[in-house]
C-alpha positions in Angstrom: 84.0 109.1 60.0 82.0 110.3 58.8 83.8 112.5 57.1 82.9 115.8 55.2 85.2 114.9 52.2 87.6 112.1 50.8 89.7 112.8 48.1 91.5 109.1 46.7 94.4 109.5 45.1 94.4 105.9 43.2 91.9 104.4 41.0 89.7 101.5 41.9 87.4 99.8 39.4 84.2 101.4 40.9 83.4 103.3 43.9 84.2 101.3 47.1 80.9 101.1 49.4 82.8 101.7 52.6 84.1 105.2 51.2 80.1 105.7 50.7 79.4 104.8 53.6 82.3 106.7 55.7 81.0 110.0 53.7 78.8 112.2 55.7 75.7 113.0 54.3 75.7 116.2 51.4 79.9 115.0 51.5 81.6 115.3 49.0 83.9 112.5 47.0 86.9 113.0 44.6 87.7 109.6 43.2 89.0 108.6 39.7 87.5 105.6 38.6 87.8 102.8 35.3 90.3 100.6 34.1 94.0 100.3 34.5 94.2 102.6 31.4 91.2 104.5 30.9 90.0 106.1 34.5 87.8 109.4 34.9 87.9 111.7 37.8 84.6 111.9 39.5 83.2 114.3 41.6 80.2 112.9 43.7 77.9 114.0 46.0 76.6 112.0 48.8 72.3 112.4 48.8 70.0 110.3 51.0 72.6 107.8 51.6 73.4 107.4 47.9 75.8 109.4 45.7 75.5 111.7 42.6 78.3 111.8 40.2 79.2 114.3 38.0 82.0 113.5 35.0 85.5 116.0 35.6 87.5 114.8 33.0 90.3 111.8 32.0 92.8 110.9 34.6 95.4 108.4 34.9 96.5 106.9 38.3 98.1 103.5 39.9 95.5 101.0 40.6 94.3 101.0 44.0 95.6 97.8 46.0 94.6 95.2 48.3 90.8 93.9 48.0 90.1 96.8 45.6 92.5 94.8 43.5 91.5 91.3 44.2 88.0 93.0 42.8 89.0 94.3 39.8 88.2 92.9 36.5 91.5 93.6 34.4 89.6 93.9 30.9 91.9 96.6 30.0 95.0 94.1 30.0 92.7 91.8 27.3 93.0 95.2 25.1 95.1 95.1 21.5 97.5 97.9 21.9 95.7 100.6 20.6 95.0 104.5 20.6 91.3 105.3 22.2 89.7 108.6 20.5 92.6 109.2 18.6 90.9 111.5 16.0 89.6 113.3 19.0 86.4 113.6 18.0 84.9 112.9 21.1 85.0 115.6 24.0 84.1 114.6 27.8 80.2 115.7 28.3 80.8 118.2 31.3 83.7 120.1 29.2 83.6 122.0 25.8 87.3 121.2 24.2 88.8 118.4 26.8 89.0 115.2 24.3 88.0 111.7 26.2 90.6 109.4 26.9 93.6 111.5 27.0 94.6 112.5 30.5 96.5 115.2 32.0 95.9 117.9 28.7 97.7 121.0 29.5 97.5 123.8 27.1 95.3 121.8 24.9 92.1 121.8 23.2 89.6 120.2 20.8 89.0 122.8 18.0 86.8 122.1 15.1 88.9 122.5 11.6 87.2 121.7 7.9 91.1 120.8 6.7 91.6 117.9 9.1 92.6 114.9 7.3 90.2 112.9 9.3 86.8 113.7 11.0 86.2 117.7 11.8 88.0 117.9 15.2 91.9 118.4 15.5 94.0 119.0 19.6 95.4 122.0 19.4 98.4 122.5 21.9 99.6 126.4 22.2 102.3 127.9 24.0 103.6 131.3 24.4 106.2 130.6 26.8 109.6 128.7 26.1 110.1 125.4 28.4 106.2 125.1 29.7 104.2 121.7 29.4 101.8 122.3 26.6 101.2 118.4 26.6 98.2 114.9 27.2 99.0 111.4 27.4 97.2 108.0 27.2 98.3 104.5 28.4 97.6 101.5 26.9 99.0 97.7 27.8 101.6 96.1 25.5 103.2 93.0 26.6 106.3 92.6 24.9 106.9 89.2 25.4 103.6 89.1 22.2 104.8 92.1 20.5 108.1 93.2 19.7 107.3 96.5 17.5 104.5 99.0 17.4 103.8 101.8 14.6 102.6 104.8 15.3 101.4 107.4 12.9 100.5 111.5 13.7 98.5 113.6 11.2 100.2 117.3 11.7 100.1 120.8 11.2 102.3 123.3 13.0 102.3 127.4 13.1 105.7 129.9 14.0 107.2 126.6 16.3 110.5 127.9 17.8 112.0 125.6 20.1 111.8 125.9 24.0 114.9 126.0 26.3 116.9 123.9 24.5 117.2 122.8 20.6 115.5 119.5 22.2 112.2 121.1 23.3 110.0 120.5 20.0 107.2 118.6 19.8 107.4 115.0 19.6 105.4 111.9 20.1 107.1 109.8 22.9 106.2 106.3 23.8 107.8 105.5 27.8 107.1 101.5 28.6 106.7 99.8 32.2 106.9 96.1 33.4 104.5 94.9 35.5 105.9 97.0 39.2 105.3 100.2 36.9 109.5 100.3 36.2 110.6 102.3 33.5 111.9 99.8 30.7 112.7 101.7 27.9 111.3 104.4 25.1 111.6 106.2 21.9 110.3 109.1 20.3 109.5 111.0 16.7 109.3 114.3 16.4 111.5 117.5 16.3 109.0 119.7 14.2 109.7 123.0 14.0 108.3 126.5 11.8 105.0 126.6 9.7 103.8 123.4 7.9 100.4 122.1 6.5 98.6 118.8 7.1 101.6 115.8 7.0 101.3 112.8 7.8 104.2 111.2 10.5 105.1 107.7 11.4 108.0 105.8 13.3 108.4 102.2 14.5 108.9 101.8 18.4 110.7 98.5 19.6 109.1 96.9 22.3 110.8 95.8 25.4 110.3 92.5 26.4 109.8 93.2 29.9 106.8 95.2 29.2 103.3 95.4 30.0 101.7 98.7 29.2 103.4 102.1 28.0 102.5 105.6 27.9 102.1 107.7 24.6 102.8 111.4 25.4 102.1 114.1 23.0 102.3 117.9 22.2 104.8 120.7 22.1 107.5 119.3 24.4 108.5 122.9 25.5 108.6 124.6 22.4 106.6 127.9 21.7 104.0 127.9 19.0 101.1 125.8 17.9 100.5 122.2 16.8 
């Protein structure tokens, strides 16, 4: 130290001070920061011994450990499973189509469409190629010792879908859950949507396992070629 730039690759609940204070002056800082479920990626600037901080866009990484974790206040776990922005109607400030709380978006985009069931926003995921990601996923905590089934509901509309590499690469909307040491417990999925379709409305119970304690909703094309 001190050091020109720091790029963390897990999330604390807030800057730590000593990675201010290890940054040189006009470093730069890459750090995702937020809750266990709901972190942005940050890109700050460090000015007259103080940072500025621009907004990148949604991110989800493992907590960062040891007194960053002792620190943290673990208000996402108090959360009732439940989808943030789900009618994407709200876009991160420094973007122009990237919805807020979904992470990862590949291929995707916030249009504005007068049909939409709800709202005037709609994600559109589009992909020309057979097998590649068009995708974005949230997390959100579910214990499943408290809740043994969750229902999950899609408003859809899909143009000239073909399916990827395989008859299984069609969109879907796939819930994955974890226990507490982030181990893969169990999952479902809806989905398997193919051609040209209007506005429908989708929904599917997902059995909770009992070991769990958040899970991962992941949606899109799945591989498939088209748009949704």
């Amino acid at each position: 130290a001190p050091y020109q730039r720091i790029i963390v690759e897990c999330s604390p609940d807030s800057v730590p001070r000593p990675l201010v204070d290890q940054l040189a002056e006009e470093g730069t800082l890459l750090v995702p920061t937020g809750s266990e479920f709901d972190q942005t990626m940050y890109l700050c600037k460090k000015v007259n011994g103080e940072l500025t901080i621009l907004s990148l866009w949604p991110t989800l990484l493992v907590p960062m450990k040891g007194k960053a974790e002792e620190l943290r206040s673990h208000s996402g776990l108090l959360r009732t499973p439940s989808i943030l922005n789900g009618g994407f109607e709200e876009i991160v400030p420094s973007t122009k189509d990237v919805p807020t709380n979904w992470a990862y978006v590949r291929q995707g985009n916030v249009v504005e469409d007068s049909s939409c069931p709800e709202g005037s926003h709609a994600l559109s995921f589009v992909n020309v190629t057979r097998g590649v990601a068009a995708t974005a996923i949230q997390a959100f905590p579910v214990d499943g010792k408290n809740v043994s089934e969750l229902t999950l509901a899609c408003k859809i509309w899909g143009k000239d879908i073909r399916p990827g590499q395989n008859r299984q690469q069609l969109p879907r909307m796939e819930v994955r859950f974890y226990d507490e040491k982030l181990r893969y417990v169990g999952g479902d999925w809806m989905g398997g949507w193919n051609m040209t379709f209007s506005w429908v409305k989708k929904d599917h119970v997902f059995n909770v396992p009992r070991p769990a304690k958040f899970a991962v909703l992941r949606i899109g094309l799945g591989g498939a070629t088209g748009e949704i």
